[in-house]
VMD Tcl script that draws the C-alpha trace (Angstrom):
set ca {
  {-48.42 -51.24 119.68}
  {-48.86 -51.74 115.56}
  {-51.69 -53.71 114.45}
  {-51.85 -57.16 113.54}
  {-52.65 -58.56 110.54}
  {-53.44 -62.95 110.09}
  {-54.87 -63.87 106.92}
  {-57.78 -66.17 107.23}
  {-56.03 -68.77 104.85}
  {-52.85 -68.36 103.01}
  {-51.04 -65.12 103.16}
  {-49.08 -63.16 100.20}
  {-48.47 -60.09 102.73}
  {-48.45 -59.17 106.32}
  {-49.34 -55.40 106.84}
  {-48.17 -54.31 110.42}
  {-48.62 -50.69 110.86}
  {-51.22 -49.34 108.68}
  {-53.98 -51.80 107.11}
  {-52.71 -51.11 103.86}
  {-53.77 -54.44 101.87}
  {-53.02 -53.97 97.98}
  {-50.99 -57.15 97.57}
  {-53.75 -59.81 98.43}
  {-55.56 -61.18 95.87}
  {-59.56 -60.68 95.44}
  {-62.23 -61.67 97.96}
  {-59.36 -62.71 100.60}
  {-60.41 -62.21 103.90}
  {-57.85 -61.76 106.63}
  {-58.48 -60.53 110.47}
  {-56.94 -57.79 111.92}
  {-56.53 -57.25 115.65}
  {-56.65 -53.76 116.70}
  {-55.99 -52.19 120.05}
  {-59.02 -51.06 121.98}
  {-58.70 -49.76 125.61}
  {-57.80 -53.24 127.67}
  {-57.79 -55.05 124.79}
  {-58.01 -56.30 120.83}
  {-60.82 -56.34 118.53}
  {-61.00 -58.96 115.41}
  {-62.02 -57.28 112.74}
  {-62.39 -58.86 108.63}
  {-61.90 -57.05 105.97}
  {-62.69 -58.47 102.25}
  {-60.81 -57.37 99.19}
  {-62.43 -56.44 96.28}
  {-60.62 -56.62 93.24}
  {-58.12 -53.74 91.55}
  {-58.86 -51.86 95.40}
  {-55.76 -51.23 97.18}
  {-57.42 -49.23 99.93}
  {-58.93 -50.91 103.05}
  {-62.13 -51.21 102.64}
  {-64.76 -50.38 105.41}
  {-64.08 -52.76 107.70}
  {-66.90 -55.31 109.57}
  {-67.08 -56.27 112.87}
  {-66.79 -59.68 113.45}
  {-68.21 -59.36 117.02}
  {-68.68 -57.37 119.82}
  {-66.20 -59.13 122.26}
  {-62.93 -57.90 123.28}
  {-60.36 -59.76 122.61}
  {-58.50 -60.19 125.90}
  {-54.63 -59.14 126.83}
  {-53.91 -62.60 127.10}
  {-54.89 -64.10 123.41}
  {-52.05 -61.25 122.19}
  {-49.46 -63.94 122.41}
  {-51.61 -66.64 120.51}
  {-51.93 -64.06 117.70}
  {-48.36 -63.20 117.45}
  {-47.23 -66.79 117.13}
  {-50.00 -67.88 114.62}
  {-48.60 -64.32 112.97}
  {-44.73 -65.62 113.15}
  {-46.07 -69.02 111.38}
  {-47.35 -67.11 108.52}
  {-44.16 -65.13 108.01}
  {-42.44 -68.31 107.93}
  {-44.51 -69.49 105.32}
  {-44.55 -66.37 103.17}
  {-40.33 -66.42 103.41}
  {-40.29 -69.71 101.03}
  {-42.52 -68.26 98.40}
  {-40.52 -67.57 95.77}
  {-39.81 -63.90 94.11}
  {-42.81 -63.94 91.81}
  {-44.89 -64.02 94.75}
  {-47.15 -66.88 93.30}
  {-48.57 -69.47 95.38}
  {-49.62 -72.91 94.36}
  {-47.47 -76.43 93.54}
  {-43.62 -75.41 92.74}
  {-42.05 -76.26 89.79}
  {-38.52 -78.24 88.76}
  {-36.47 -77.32 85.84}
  {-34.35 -79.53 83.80}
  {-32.56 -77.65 80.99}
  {-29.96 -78.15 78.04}
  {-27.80 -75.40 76.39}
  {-26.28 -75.58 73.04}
  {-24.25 -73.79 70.78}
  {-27.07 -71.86 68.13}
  {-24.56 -73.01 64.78}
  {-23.09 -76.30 65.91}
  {-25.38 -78.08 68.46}
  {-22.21 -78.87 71.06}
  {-23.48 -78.41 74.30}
  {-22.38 -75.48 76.21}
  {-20.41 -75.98 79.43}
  {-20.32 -73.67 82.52}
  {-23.13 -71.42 81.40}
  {-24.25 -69.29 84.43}
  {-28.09 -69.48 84.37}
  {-30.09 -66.95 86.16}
  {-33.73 -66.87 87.34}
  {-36.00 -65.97 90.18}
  {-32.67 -65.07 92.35}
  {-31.23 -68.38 91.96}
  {-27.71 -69.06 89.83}
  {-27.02 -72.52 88.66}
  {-24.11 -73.38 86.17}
  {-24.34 -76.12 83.05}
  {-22.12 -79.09 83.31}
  {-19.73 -80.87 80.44}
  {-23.24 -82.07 78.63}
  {-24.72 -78.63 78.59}
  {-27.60 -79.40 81.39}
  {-28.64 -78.02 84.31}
  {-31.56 -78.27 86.77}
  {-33.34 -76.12 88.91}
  {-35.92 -76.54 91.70}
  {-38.24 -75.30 93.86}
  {-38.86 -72.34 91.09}
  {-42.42 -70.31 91.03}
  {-45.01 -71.51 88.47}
  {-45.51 -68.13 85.75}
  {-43.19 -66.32 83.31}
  {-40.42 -66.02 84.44}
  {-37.26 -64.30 83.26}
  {-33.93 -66.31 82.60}
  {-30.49 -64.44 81.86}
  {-27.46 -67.04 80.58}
  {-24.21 -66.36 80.50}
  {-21.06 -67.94 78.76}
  {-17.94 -67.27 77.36}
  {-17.36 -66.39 73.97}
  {-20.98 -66.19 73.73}
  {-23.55 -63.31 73.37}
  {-26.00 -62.81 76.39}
  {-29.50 -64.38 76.06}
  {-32.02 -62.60 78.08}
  {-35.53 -64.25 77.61}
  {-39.04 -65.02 79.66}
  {-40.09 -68.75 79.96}
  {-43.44 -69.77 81.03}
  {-43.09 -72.36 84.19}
  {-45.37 -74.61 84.74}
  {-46.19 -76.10 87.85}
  {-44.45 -79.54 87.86}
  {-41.66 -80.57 85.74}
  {-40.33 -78.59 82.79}
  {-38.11 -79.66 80.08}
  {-36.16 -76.66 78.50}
  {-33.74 -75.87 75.87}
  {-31.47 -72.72 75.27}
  {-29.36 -71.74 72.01}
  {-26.51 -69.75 72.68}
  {-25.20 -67.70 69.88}
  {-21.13 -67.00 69.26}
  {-19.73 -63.81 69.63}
  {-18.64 -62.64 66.44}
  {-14.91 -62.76 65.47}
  {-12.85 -59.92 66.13}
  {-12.28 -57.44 63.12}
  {-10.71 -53.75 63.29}
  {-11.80 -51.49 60.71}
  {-10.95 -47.95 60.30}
  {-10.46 -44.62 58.85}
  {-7.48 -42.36 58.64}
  {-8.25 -38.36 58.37}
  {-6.18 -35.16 58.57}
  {-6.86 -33.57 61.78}
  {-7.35 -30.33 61.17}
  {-9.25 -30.97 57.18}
  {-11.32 -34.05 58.12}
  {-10.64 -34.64 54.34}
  {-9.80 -39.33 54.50}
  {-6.03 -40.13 53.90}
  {-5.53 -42.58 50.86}
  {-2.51 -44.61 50.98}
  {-1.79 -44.53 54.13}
  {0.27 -47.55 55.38}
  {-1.28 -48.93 58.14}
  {0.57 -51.98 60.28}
  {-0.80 -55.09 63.12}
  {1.46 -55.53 65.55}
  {0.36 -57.68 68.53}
  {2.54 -59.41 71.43}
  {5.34 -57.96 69.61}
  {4.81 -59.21 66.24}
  {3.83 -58.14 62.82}
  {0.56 -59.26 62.42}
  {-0.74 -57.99 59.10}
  {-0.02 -55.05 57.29}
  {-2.72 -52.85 54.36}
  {-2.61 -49.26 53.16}
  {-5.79 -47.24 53.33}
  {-8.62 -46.87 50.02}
  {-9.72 -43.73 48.60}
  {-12.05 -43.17 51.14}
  {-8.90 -43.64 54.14}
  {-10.24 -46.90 55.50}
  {-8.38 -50.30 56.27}
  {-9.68 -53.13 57.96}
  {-8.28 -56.51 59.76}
  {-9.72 -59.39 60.22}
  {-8.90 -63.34 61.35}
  {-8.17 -61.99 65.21}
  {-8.38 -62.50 68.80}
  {-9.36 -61.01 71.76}
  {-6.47 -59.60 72.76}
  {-3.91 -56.38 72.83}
  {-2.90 -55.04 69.66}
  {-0.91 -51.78 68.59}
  {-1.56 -49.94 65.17}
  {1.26 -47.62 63.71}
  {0.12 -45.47 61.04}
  {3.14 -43.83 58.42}
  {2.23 -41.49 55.42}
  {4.78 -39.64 53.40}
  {3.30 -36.24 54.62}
  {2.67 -36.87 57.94}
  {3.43 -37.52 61.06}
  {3.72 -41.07 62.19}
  {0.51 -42.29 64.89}
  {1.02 -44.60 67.04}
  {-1.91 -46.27 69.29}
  {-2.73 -49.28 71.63}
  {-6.55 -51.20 71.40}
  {-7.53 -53.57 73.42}
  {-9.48 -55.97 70.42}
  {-12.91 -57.59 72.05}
  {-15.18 -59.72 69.83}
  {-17.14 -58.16 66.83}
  {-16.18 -54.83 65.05}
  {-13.72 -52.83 66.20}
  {-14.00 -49.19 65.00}
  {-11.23 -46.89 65.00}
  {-10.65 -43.34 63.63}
  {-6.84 -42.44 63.47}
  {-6.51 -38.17 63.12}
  {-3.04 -37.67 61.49}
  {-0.90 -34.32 61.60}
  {0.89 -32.68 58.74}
  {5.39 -33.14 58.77}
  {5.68 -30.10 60.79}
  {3.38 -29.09 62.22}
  {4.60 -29.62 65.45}
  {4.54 -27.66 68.69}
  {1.93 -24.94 70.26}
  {0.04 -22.13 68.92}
  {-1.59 -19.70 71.08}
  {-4.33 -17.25 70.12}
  {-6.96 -14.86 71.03}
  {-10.44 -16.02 70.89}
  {-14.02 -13.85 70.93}
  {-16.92 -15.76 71.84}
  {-20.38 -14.50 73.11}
  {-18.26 -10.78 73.46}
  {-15.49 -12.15 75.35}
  {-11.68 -12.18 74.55}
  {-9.54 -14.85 76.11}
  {-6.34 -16.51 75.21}
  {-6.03 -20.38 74.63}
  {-3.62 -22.87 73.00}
  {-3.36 -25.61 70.82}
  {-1.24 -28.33 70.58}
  {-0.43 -28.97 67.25}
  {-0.09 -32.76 67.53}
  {-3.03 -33.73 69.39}
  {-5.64 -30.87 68.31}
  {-6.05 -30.35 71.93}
  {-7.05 -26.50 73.13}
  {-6.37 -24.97 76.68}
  {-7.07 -22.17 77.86}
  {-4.92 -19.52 79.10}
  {-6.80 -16.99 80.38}
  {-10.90 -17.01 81.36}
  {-12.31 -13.87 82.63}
  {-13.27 -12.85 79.24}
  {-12.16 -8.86 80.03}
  {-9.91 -8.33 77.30}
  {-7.19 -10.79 76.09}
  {-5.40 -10.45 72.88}
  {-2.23 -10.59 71.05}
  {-0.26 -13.55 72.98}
  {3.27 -14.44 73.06}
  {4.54 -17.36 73.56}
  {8.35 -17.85 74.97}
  {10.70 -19.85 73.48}
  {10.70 -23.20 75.17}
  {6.63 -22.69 75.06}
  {6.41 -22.79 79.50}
  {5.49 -19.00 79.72}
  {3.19 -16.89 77.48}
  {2.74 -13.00 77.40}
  {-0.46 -11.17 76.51}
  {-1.93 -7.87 75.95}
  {-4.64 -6.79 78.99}
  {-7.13 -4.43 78.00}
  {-9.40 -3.01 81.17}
  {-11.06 0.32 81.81}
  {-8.72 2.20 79.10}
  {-5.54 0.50 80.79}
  {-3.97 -1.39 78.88}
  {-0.46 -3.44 80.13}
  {1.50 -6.70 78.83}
  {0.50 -9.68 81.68}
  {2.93 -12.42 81.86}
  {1.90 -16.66 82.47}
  {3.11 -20.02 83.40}
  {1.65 -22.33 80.91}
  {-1.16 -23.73 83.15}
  {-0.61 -21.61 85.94}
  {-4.06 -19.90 87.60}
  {-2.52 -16.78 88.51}
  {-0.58 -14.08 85.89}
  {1.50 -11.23 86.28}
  {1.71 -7.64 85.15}
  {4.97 -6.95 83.71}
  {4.46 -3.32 82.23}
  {2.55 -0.34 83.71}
  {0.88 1.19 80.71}
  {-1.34 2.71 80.31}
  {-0.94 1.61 76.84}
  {1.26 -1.35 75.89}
  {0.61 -3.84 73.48}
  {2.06 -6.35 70.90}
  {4.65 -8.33 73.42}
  {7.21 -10.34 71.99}
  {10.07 -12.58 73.62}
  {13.63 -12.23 72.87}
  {15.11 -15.67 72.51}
  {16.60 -16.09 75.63}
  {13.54 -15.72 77.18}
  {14.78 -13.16 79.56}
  {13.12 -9.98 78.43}
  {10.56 -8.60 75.69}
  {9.81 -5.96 73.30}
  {6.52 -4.19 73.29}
  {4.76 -1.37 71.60}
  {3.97 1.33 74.18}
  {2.43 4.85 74.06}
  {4.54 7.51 75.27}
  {3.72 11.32 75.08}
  {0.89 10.44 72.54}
  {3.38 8.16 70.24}
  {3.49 4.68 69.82}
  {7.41 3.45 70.45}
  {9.22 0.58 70.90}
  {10.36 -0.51 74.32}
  {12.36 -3.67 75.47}
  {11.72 -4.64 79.52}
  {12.68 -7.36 81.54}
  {9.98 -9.94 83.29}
  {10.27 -7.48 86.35}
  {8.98 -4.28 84.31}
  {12.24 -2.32 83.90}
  {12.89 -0.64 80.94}
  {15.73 -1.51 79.28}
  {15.57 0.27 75.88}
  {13.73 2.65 73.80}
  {14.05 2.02 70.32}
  {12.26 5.20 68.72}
  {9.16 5.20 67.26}
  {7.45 2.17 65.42}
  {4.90 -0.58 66.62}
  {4.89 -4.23 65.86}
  {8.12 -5.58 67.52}
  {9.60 -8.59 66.53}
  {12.51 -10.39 67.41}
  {15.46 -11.93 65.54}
  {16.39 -15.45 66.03}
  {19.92 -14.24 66.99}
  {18.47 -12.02 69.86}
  {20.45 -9.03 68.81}
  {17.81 -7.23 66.03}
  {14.22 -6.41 66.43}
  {12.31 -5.36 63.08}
  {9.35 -3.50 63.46}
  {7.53 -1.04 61.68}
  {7.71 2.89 61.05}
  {6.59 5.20 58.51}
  {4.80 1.98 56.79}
  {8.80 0.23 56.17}
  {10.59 -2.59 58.07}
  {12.73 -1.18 60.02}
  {15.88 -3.39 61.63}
  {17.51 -2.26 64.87}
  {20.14 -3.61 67.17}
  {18.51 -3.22 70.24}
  {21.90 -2.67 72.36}
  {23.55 0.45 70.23}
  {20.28 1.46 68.47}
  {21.79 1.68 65.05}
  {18.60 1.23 62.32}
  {18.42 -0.04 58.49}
  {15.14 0.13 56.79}
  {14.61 -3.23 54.38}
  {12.02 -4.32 52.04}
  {10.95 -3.54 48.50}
  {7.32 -2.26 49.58}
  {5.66 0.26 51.68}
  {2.69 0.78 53.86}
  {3.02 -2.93 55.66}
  {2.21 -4.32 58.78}
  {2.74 -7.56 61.21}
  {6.83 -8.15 60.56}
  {7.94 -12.26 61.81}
  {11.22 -13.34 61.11}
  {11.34 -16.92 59.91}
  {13.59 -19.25 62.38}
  {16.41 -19.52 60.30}
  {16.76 -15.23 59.95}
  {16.79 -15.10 56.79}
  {13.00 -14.14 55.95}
  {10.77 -12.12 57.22}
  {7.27 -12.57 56.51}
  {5.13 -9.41 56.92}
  {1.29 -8.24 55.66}
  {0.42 -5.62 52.88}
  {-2.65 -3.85 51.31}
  {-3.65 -4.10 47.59}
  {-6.45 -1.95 46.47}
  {-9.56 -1.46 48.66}
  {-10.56 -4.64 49.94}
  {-7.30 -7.12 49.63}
  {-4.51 -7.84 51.85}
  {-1.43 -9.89 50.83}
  {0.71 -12.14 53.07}
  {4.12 -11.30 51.31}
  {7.77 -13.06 52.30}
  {10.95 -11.02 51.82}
  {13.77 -12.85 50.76}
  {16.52 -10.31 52.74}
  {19.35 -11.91 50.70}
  {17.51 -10.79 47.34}
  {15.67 -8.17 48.54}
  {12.53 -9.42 46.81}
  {9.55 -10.16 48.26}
  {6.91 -13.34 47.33}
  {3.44 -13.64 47.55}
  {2.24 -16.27 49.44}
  {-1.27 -15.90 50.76}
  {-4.52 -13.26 49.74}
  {-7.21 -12.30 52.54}
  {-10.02 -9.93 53.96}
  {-7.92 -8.43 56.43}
  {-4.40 -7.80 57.60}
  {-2.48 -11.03 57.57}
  {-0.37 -11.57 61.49}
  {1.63 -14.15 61.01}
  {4.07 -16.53 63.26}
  {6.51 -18.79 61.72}
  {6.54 -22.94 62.79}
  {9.78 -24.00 64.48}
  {11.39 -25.72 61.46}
  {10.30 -22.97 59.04}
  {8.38 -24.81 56.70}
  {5.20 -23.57 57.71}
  {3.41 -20.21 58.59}
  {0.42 -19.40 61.69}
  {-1.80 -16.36 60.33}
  {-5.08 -14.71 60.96}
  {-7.30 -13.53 58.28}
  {-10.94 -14.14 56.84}
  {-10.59 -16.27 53.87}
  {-14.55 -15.91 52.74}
  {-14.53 -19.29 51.19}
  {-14.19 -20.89 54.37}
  {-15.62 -18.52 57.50}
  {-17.06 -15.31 57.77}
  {-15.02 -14.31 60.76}
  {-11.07 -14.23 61.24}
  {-9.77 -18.02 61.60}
  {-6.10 -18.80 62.41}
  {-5.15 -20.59 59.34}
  {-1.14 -22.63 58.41}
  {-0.12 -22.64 55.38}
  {3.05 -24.51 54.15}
  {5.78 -22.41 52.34}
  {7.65 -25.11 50.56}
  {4.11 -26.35 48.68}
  {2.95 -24.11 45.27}
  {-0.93 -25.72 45.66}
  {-1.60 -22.81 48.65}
  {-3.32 -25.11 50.41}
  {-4.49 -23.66 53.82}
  {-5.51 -25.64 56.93}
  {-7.81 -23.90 59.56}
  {-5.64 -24.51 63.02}
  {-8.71 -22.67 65.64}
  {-11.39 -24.73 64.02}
  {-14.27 -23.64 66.22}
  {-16.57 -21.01 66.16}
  {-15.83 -17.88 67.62}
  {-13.32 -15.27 65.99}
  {-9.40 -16.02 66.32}
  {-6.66 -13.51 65.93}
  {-2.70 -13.15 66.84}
  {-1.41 -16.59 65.91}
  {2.18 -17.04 67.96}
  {3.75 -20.03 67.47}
  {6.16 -21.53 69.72}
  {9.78 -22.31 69.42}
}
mol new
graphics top color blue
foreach p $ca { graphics top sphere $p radius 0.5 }
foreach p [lrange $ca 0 end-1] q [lrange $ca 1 end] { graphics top cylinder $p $q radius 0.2 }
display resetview
């Protein structure tokens, strides 16, 4: 049987199992009927102030109190529960109080109707006139939260007073809607000026600016409501997106992609000592990765129509192409090694070419997706593929060299020597390809194979790999440009400018190699 606690006059807590007092207030003296053999015993107990503890408690008498006074003390108990239910949350005791309040717009005066007022658990709502009233509410500070629409929340602590109590609230207006913004190039940061930025909302033009120096627009004279912003500059690609306008500033930054740059580009990537493969859309800026075990990923190729990638797998000294879904969790190996390397799709998408090692020379080797070896094109590494699907140029002896991969026949093209990294541009009649110049420069050249001349396009730390865009008009590479990282970056540059103007497409840290663009 627990204890029983009955406070001597009015009670702000009834302990049951433990004697634990903390909540009464100084020098209240309450009895407390503990079992004894047969029996109870009333016992007082006096709180001293800040003590939470039971103090020693005094013996009111030496009597037992008898088995049959129990139920007297639970009902006298059950009273004082009662009476400590309709206290109200702040737990203070005394005369109640009554409320009677107005609320009023903060700039205009007008009452406010069908405010939601909040305090000590109880939720009345103003009428037409702004009032409201309240009773039965606990003397002390109290906190009050009010609600309306269209107007900021007011959070604030009133002191109540026992008795009646006059009060008045100001409610201040949300702000009017306004939508400001900036406009950036995704992959430079650098603002966007002129820009043409248009309002549309329910399916109307609402308003229509173009963006400052600094890329930003704003709107303002709104409501709350659904809106859709279109974005058009001359050298990029048109951005569309919805916002849902609420009161006050509405922020937006709108990241817009160069004409052409569209598509995926995979890559390797070494971070921390690991090399996986990921991807990057092109429109969005979004990266996924492709592979994650870190064990050695490089040189990726993507197919075609951009669903299935190849890769390089380097793993205790074996080395073999591994083939993808785009997304999938699980990969296949395609060649048995024990050294291939630099896969790259035919058009079709039914086979590749690779650079293998056989009898101590590197040679190139076309396969199907099951492994089987379909031709072997003599020695050279570097494979890549026409658009047409019936030429591979890769390199030997430090020249391009064409082949038809079905009869084997072989011109060498190209007005310079010791080069690396061929990739035809889309279109066939280009093929882009990287050279060295003196002892620490390498040169991204393009050879015109009409003219047989060949253009400088782009100047780096390292060898220059490079994968042609879809449309043409733009070139994936790898290099270290020192002016902009320290490590190799996959960088675009776009062939049919003359300012050279790079953008940096892996923009993280981290290392990034073997740009291959999809189709």
């Amino acid at each position: 049987m627990p204890n029983i606690l009955i406070h001597s006059s009015i009670f702000r807590r009834v302990v049951s199992t433990n004697c634990n007092v903390g909540c009464l207030p100084e020098g209240t003296a309450f009895f407390i009927f503990r079992r004894k053999k047969a029996g109870y015993r009333a016992i007082m107990d006096n709180i001293t102030k800040n003590d939470n503890r039971r103090d020693e408690m005094v013996s009111m008498g030496k009597g037992i109190l008898p088995p049959r006074a129990l139920p007297r003390a639970l009902l006298l108990t059950a009273v004082v529960v009662l009476l400590l239910s309709s206290v109200c949350c702040s737990g203070k005791l005394g005369a109640l109080a009554a409320i009677s309040g107005l609320i009023s717009d903060s700039e205009t005066g007008v009452p406010v109707n069908d405010a939601a007022v909040s305090v000590c658990g109880k939720t009345v709502r103003s009428n037409p006139e702004g009032q409201f009233k309240l009773a039965e509410v606990s003397p002390g500070k109290q906190a009050f939260e009010i609600k309306a629409a269209a107007y900021q929340l007011l959070n604030c602590q009133v002191l109540v007073k026992p008795g009646q109590n006059d009060l008045a609230f100001n409610l201040s207006p949300l702000p009017d809607p306004v939508i400001t913004g900036m406009v950036t190039d995704l992959y430079t940061t650098m603002p966007l000026r002129e820009a043409t930025v248009a309002l549309t909302g329910n399916g109307e033009l609402r308003s229509t600016c173009s963006t400052d120096e600094q890329g930003r627009f704003s709107f303002g004279l709104l409501q709350a409501e659904s809106y859709q912003l279109a974005v058009s500059h001359d050298l990029y690609e048109d951005s569309i997106m919805d916002l849902q306008v609420v009161p006050g500033e509405n922020a937006v930054e709108v990241q817009m992609t160069r004409k052409g740059l569209s598509g995926q580009v995979a890559f390797s990537s070494v971070k921390q000592g690991k090399r996986d493969i990921v991807m990057r859309s092109l429109m969005s800026g979004d990266l996924c990765p492709v592979t994650t075990d870190g064990t050695g990923n490089f040189r990726p190729s993507l197919s075609p129509d951009g669903s299935k990638i190849l890769w390089a797998h380097e793993q205790d000294d074996l080395k073999q192409i591994h083939l993808s879904n785009i997304g999938g969790l699980d990969s296949t190996v395609v060649s048995a090694g024990p050294s291939d390397d630099y896969p790259a799709w035919a058009p079709d998408g039914s086979m590749f070419a690779c650079q293998s090692v056989r009898a101590g020379a590197n040679r190139i080797i076309i396969m199907d997706l099951s492994g089987t070896e379909l031709a072997d094109l003599g020695a050279g590494r570097f494979p890549a593929w026409s658009p047409d699907g019936g030429k591979i140029a890769f390199i030997s002896s430090g020249k391009i060299v064409v082949a038809d991969w079905q009869s084997g026949g072989a011109v060498t093209i190209g007005d310079r020597a010791n080069v690396y990294y061929p990739a035809w541009s889309p279109d066939g009649k280009m093929v882009a390809y990287s050279a060295r110049e003196g002892d620490a420069s390498y040169i991204l050249y393009i050879y015109d194979i009409e003219n047989n001349a060949s253009k400088a396009l782009m100047s780096g730390k390292i060898h220059l790999r490079c994968s042609f865009a879809p449309n043409g008009q733009w070139i994936a590479f790898h290099t270290i440009l020192p002016e902009l990282s320290s490590a190799a970056q996959i960088y675009a540059v776009n062939i049919l400018e003359s300012d050279g103007s790079v953008l940096c497409l892996s923009g993280e840290n981290g290392e990034h190699r073997d740009p291959s663009w999809s189709r």
